[in-house]
N, C-alpha and C positions, 0 to 999 in steps of 0.2 A: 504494500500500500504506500503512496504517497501522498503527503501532507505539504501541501505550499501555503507559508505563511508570507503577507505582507507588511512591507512596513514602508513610513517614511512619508507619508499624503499630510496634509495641514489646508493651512491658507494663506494663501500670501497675494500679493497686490501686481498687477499685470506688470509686466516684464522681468517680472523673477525666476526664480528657481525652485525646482526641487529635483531629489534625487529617490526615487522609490527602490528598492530591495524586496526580492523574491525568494525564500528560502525555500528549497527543496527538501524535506526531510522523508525520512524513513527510507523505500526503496529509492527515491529520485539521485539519478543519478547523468551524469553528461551524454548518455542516448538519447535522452530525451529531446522531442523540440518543444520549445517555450516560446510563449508570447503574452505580451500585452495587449488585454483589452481595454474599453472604458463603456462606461452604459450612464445615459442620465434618464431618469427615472420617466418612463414612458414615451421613452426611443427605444429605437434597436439598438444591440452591443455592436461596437465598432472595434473591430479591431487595429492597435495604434502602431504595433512592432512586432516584428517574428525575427527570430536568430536562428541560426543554423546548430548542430549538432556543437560544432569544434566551434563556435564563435568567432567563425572567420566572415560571415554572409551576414546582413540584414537587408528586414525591408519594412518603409513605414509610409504609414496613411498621409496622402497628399498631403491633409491639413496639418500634418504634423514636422514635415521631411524637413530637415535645417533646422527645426530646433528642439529634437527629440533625437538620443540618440541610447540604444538598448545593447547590453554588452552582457557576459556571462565569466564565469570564475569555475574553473573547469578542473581547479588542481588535485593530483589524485587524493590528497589527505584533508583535501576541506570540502566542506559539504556543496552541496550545486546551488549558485548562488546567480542568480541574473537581476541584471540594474534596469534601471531606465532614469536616466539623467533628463531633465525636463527644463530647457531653458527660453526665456524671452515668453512665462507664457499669459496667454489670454484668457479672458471669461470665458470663451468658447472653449477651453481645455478642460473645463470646471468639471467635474463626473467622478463615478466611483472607478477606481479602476482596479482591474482583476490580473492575478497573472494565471497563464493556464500550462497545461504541460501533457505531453503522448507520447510514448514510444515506440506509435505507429506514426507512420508518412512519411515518402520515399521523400519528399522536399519539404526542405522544415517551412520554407519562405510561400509556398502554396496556398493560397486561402481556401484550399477548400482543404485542408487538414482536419480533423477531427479532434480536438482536444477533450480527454479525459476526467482530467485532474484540473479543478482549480481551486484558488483562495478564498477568501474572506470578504477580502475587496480593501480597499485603501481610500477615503476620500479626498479629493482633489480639491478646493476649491479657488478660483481666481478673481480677487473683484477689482474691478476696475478705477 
């Protein structure tokens, strides 16, 4: 079984930052593909980031590309850990966001992947 915990959402004032953190516990381990969602409450889930297996790939939602950028920590002795650094951002960023994770899909960066496992959720918020 795996457990992704998030962390690291607040609220801060447009043109800031945050950096969000995904832990992977239990089975989760660097086979996995991960990604970032966001969902605000009576929308669809958007997905914002997907990383590749080895975190050499990404790929992110238009509205995000240039000032979102999603990385993973992959070392054999620490636990599986992917980020998402969130800079320059806007009210429109504002949402809960989730991270999710599968051991299935031949392309981790495919949207039509299947994700399994996710978190908690983290909330974002941005006011202007």
């Amino acid at each position: 079984e795996v457990l992704l915990v998030e962390s690291g959402g607040g609220s801060v004032q447009a043109g800031g930052s945050l950096k969000l953190a995904c832990v992977a516990a239990g089975d989760g381990d660097s086979r996995m593909c991960m990604a970032w969602f966001r969902q605000v409450s009576g929308e669809e889930r958007e997905r914002v980031a997907a990383i590749s297996r080895r975190g050499g790939t990404t790929d992110y939602a238009s509205s995000v590309k240039g000032r979102f950028a999603m990385s993973r920590n992959n070392a054999r002795n620490a636990v599986n850990t992917v980020y998402l650094q969130m800079d320059d951002l806007k009210p429109d960023d504002s949402a809960m966001y989730y991270c999710a994770a599968t051991f299935s899909g031949l392309n981790c960066l495919a949207e039509t992947v299947h994700y399994e496992y996710w978190g908690q959720g983290t909330q974002v918020t941005v006011s202007s």
